[in-house]
FIMAR-737523 format. One record per atom (N, C-alpha, C): residue number from 0; residue in three letters; atom name; x, y, z. Coordinates in steps of 0.1 Angstrom, whole numbers, m for minus. Example, Ala and Ser with C-alpha at 12.3 -4.5 7.8 and 13.67 -1.06 7.14 Angstrom:
2
     i    aa   at       x       y       z
     0   ALA    N     132     m57      78
     0   ALA   CA     123     m45      78
     0   ALA    C     132     m33      78
     1   SER    N     128     m22      71
     1   SER   CA     137     m11      71
     1   SER    C     129       0      79
***
This chain:
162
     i    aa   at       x       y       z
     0   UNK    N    2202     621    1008
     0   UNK   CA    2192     632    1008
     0   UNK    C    2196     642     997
     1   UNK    N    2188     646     988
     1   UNK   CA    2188     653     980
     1   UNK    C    2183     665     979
     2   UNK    N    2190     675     980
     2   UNK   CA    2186     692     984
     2   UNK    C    2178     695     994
     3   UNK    N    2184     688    1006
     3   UNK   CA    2178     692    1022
     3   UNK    C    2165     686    1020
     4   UNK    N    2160     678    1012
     4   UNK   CA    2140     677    1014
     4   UNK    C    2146     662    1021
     5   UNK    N    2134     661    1031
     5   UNK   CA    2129     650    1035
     5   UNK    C    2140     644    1042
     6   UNK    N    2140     629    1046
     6   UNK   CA    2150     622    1061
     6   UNK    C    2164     621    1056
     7   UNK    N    2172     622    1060
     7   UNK   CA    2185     620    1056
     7   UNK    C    2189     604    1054
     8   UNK    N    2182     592    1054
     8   UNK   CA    2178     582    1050
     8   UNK    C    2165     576    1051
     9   UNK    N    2159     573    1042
     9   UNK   CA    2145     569    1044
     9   UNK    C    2144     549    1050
    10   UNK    N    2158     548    1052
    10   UNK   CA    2153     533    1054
    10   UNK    C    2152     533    1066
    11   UNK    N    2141     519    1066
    11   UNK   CA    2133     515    1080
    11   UNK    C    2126     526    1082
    12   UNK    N    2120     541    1075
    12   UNK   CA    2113     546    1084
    12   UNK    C    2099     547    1075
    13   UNK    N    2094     530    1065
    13   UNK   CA    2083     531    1062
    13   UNK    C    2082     542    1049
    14   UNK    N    2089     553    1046
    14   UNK   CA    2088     564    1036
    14   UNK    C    2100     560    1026
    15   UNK    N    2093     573    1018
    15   UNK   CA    2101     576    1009
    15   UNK    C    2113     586    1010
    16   UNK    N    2107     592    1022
    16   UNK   CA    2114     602    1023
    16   UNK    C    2113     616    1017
    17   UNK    N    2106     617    1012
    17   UNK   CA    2102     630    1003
    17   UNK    C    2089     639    1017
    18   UNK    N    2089     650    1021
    18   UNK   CA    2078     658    1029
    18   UNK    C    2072     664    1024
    19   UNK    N    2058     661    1030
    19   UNK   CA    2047     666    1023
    19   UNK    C    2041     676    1039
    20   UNK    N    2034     683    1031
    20   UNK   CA    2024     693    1042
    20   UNK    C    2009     686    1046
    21   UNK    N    2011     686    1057
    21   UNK   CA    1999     678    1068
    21   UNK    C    1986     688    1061
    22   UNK    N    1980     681    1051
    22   UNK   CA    1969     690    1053
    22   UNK    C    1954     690    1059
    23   UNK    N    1956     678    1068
    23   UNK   CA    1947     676    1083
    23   UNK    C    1945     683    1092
    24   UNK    N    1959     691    1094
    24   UNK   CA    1960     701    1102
    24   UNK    C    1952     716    1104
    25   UNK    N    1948     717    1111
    25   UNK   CA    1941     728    1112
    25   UNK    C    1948     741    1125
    26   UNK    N    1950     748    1120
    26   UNK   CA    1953     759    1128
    26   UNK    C    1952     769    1134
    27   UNK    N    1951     771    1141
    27   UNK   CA    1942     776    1153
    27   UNK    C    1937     791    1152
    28   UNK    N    1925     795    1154
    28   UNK   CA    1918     802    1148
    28   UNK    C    1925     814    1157
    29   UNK    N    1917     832    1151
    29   UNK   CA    1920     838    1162
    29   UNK    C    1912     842    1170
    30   UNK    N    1917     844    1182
    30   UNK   CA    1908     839    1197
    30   UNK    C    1897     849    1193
    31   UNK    N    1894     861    1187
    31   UNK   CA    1881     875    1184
    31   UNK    C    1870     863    1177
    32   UNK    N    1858     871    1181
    32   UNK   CA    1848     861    1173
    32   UNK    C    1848     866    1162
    33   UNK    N    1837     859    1150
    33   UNK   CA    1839     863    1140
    33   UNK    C    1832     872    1132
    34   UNK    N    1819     874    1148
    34   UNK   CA    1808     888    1139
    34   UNK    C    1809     895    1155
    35   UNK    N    1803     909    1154
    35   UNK   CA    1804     914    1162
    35   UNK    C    1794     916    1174
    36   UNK    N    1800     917    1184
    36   UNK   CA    1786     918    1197
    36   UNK    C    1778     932    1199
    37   UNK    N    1779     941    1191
    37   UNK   CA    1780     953    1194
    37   UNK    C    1764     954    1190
    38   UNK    N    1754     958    1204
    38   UNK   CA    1742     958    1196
    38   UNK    C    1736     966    1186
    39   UNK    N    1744     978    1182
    39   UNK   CA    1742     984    1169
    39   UNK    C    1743     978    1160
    40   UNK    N    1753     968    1156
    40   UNK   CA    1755     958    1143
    40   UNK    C    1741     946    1139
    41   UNK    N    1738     940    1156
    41   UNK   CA    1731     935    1151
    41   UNK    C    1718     938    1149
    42   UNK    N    1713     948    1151
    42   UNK   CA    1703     955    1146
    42   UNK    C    1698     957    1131
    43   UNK    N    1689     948    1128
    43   UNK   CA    1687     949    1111
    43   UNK    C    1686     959    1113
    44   UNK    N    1690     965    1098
    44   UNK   CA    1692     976    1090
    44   UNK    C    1688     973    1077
    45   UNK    N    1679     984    1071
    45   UNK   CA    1673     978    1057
    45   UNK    C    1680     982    1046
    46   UNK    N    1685     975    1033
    46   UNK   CA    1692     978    1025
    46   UNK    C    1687     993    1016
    47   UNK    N    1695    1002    1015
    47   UNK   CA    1683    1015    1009
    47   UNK    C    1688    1013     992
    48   UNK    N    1681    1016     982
    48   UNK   CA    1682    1015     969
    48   UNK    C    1689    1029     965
    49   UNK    N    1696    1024     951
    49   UNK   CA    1706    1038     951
    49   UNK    C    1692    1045     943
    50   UNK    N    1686    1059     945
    50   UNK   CA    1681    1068     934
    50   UNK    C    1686    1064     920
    51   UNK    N    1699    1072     920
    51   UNK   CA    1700    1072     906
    51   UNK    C    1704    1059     899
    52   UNK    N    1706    1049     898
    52   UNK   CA    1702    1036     895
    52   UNK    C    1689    1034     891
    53   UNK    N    1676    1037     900
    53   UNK   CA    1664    1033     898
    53   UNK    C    1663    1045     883
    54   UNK    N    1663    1059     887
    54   UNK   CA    1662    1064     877
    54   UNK    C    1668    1063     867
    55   UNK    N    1678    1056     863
    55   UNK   CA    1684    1053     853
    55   UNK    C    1674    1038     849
    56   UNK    N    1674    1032     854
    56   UNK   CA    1666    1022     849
    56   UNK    C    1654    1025     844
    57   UNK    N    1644    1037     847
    57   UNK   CA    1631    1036     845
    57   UNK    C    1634    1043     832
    58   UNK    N    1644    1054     833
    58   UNK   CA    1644    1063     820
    58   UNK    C    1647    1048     807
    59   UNK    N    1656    1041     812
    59   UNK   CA    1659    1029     798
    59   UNK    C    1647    1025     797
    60   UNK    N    1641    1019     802
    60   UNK   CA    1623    1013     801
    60   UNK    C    1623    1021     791
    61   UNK    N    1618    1033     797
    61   UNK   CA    1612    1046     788
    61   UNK    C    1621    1045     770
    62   UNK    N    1632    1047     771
    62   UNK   CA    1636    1046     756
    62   UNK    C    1637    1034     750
    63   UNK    N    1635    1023     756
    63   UNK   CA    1632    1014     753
    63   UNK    C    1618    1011     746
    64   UNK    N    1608    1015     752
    64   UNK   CA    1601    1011     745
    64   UNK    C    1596    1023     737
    65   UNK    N    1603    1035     735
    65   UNK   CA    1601    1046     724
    65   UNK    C    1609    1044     710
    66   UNK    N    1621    1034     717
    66   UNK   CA    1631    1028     703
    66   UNK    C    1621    1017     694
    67   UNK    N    1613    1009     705
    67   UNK   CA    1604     998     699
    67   UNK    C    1594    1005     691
    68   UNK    N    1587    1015     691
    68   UNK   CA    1577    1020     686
    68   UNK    C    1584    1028     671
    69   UNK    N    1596    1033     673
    69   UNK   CA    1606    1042     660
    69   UNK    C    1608    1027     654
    70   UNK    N    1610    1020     654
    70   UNK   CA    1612    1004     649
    70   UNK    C    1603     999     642
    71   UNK    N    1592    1001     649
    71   UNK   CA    1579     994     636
    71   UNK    C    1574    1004     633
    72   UNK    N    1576    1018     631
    72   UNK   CA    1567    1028     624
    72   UNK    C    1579    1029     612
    73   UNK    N    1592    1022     617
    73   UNK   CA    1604    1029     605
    73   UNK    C    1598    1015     596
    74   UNK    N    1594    1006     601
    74   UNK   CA    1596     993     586
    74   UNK    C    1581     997     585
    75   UNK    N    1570    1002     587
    75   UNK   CA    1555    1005     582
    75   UNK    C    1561    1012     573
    76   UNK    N    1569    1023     572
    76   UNK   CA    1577    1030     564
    76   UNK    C    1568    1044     564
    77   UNK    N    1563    1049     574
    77   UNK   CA    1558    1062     583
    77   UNK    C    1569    1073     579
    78   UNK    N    1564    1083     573
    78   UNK   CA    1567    1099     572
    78   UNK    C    1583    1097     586
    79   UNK    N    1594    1105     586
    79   UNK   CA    1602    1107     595
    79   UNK    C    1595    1119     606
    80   UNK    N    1594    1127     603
    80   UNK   CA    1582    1134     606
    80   UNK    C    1572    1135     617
    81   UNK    N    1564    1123     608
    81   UNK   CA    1554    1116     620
    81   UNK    C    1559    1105     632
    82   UNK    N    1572    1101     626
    82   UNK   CA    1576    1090     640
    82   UNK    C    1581    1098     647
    83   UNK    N    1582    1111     645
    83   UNK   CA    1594    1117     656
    83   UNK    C    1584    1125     665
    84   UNK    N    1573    1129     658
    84   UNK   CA    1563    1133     670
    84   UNK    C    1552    1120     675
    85   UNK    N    1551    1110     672
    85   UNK   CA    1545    1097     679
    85   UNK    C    1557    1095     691
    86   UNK    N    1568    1092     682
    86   UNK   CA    1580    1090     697
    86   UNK    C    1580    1101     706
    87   UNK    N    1578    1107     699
    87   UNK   CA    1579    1123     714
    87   UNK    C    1567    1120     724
    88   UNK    N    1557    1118     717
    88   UNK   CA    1540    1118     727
    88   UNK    C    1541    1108     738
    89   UNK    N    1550    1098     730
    89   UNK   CA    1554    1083     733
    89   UNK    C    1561    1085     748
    90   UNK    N    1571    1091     742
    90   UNK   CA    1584    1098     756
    90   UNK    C    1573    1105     769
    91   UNK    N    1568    1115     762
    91   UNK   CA    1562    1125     776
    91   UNK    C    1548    1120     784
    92   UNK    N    1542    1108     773
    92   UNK   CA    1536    1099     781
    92   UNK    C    1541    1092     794
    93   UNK    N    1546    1083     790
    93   UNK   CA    1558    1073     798
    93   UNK    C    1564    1082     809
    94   UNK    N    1570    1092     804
    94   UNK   CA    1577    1104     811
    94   UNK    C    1564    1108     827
    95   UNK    N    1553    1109     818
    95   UNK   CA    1545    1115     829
    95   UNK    C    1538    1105     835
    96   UNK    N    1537    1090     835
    96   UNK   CA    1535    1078     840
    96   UNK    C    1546    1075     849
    97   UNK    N    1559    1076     848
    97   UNK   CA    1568    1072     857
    97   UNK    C    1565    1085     869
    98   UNK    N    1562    1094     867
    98   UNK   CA    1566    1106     876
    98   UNK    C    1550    1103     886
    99   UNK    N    1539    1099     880
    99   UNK   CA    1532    1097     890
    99   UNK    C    1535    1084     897
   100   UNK    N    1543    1069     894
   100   UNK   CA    1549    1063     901
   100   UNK    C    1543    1048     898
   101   UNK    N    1536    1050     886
   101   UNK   CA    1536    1034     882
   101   UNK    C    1536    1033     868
   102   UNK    N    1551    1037     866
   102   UNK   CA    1554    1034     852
   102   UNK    C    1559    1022     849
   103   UNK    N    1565    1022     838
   103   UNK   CA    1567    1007     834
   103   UNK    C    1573     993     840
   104   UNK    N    1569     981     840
   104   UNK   CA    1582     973     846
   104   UNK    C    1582     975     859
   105   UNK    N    1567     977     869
   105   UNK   CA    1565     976     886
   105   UNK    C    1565     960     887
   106   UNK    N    1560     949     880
   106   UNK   CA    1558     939     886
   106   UNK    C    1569     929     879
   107   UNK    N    1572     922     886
   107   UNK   CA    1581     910     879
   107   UNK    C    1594     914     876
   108   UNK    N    1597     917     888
   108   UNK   CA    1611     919     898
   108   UNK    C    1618     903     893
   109   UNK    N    1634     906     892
   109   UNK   CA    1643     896     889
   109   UNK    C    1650     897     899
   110   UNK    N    1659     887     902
   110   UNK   CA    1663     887     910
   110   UNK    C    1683     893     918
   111   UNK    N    1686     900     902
   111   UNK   CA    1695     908     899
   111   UNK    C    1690     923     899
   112   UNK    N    1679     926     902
   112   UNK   CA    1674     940     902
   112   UNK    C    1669     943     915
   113   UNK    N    1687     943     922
   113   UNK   CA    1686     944     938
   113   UNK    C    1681     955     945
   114   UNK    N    1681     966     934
   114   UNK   CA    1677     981     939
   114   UNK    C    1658     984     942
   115   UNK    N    1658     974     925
   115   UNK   CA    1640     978     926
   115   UNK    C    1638     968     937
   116   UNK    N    1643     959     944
   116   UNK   CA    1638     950     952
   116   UNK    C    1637     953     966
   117   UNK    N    1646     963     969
   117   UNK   CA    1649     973     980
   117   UNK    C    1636     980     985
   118   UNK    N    1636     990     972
   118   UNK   CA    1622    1000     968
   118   UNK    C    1613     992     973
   119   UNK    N    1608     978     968
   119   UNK   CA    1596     972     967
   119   UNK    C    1596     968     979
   120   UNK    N    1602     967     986
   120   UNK   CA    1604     960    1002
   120   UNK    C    1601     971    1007
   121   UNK    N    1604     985    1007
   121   UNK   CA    1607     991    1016
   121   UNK    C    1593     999    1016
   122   UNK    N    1587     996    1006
   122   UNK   CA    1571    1001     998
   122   UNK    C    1562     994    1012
   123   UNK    N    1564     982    1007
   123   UNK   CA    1560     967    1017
   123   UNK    C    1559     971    1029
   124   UNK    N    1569     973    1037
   124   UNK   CA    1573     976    1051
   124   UNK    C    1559     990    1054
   125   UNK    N    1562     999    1049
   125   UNK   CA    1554    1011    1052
   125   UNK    C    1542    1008    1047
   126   UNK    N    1534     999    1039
   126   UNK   CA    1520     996    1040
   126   UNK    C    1515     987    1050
   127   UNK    N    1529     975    1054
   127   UNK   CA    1523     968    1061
   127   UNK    C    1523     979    1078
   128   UNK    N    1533     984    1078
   128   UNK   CA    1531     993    1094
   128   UNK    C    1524    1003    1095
   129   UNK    N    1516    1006    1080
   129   UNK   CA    1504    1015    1082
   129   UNK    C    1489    1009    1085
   130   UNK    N    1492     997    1084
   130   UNK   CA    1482     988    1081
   130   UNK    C    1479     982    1096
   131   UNK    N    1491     983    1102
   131   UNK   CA    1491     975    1116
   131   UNK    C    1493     985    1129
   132   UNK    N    1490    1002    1122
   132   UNK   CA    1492    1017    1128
   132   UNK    C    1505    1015    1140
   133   UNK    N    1514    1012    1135
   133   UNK   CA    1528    1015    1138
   133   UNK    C    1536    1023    1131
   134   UNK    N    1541    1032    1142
   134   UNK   CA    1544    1048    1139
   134   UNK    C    1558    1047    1133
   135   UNK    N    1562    1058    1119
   135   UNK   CA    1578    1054    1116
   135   UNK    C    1591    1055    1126
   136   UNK    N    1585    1064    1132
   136   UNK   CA    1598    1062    1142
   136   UNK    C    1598    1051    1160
   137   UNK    N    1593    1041    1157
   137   UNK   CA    1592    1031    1165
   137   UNK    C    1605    1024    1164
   138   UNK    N    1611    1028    1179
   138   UNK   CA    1620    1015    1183
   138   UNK    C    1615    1000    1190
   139   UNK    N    1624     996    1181
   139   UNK   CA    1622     982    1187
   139   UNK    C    1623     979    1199
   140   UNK    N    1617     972    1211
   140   UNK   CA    1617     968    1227
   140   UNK    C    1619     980    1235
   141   UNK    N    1612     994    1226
   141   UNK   CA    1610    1002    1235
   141   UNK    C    1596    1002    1244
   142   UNK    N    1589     993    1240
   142   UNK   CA    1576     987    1253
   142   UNK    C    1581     982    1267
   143   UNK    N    1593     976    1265
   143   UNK   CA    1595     968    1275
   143   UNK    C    1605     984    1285
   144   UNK    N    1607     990    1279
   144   UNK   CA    1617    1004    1282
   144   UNK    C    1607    1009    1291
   145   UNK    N    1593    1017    1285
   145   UNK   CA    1585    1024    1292
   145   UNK    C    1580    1011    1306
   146   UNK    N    1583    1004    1305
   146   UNK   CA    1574     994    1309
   146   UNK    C    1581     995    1327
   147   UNK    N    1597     999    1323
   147   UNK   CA    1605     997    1329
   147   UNK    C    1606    1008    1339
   148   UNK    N    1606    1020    1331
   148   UNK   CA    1607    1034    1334
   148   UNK    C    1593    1033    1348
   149   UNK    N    1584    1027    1343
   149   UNK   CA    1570    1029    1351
   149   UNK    C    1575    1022    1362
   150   UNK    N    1578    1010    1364
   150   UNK   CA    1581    1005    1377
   150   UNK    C    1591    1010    1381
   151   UNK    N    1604    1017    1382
   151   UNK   CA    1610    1025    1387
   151   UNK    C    1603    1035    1393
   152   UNK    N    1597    1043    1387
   152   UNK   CA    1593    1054    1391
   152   UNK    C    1583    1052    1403
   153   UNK    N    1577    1038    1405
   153   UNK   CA    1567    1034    1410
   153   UNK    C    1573    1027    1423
   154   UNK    N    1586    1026    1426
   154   UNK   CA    1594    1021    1434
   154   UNK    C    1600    1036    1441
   155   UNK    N    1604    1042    1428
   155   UNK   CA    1608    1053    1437
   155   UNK    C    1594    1066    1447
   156   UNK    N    1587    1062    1439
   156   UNK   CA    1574    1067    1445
   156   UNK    C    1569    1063    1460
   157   UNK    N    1570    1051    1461
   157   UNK   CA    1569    1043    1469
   157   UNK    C    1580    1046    1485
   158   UNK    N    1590    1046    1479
   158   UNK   CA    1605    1048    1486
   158   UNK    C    1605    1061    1491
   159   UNK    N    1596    1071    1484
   159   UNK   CA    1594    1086    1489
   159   UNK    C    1586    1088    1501
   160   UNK    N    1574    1079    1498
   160   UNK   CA    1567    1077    1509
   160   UNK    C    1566    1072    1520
   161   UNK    N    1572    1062    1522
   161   UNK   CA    1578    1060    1537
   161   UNK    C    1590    1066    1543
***
């Protein structure tokens, strides 16, 4: 045997003698499950979009396509002058399109643009529960709650009277 590894003779026992780690083995988990029972957890919760993210992205839109427009008025080879008041008109256009709320870049959501997809969902949600006159602050299986409250009360009513 060489440096404590493996049988202190390997003959007759089929090996070489060298040990290896069983990695068939599975070891045994720990006994807690592994999501929580706690009915607040599992209560969807909707992901909220950070603000300043979205605003940071609409403002790039915005210089983005004010840099595009300083771009082809610089190779038309336009007065400096005049591109800097086209890009301005440009800016407080755009500027005042985003602020009423359909500025640039609403449709054709990617799938890395988790924030605007948040927004768009959450847009979603409140048209469709306007649409279906469900109130914002409606809990879920609170029908079955009042439902509940009523036969109680209608038991204890009952219970009064005899």
């Amino acid at each position: 045997m060489s440096s404590n590894v493996g049988l202190t003779t390997p003959r007759g026992s089929g090996t070489s003698g060298y040990v290896q780690r069983n990695l068939a083995h599975l070891r045994p988990r720990d006994q807690g499950k592994p999501y929580s029972t706690d009915f607040d957890n599992l209560k969807h919760r909707q992901r909220q979009p950070d603000k300043e993210i979205l605003e940071h992205d609409r403002k790039r839109d915005i210089e983005l396509k004010v840099f595009e427009l300083r771009d082809r008025l610089e190779d038309e080879g336009v007065d400096e002058e005049e591109i800097e008041t086209q890009t301005e008109a440009l800016r407080k256009k755009l500027v005042k399109e985003m602020d009423k709320g359909n500025g640039p870049n609403k449709k054709g959501l990617k799938m890395h643009q988790v924030h605007e997809l948040a927004e768009a969902k959450i847009k979603q949600d409140d048209r469709f529960r306007s649409a279906l006159g469900i109130s914002r602050n409606y809990e879920e299986g609170s029908h079955w709650k009042r439902d509940e409250e009523k036969r109680i009360a209608k038991l204890e009513k009952d219970s009064a009277e005899k």
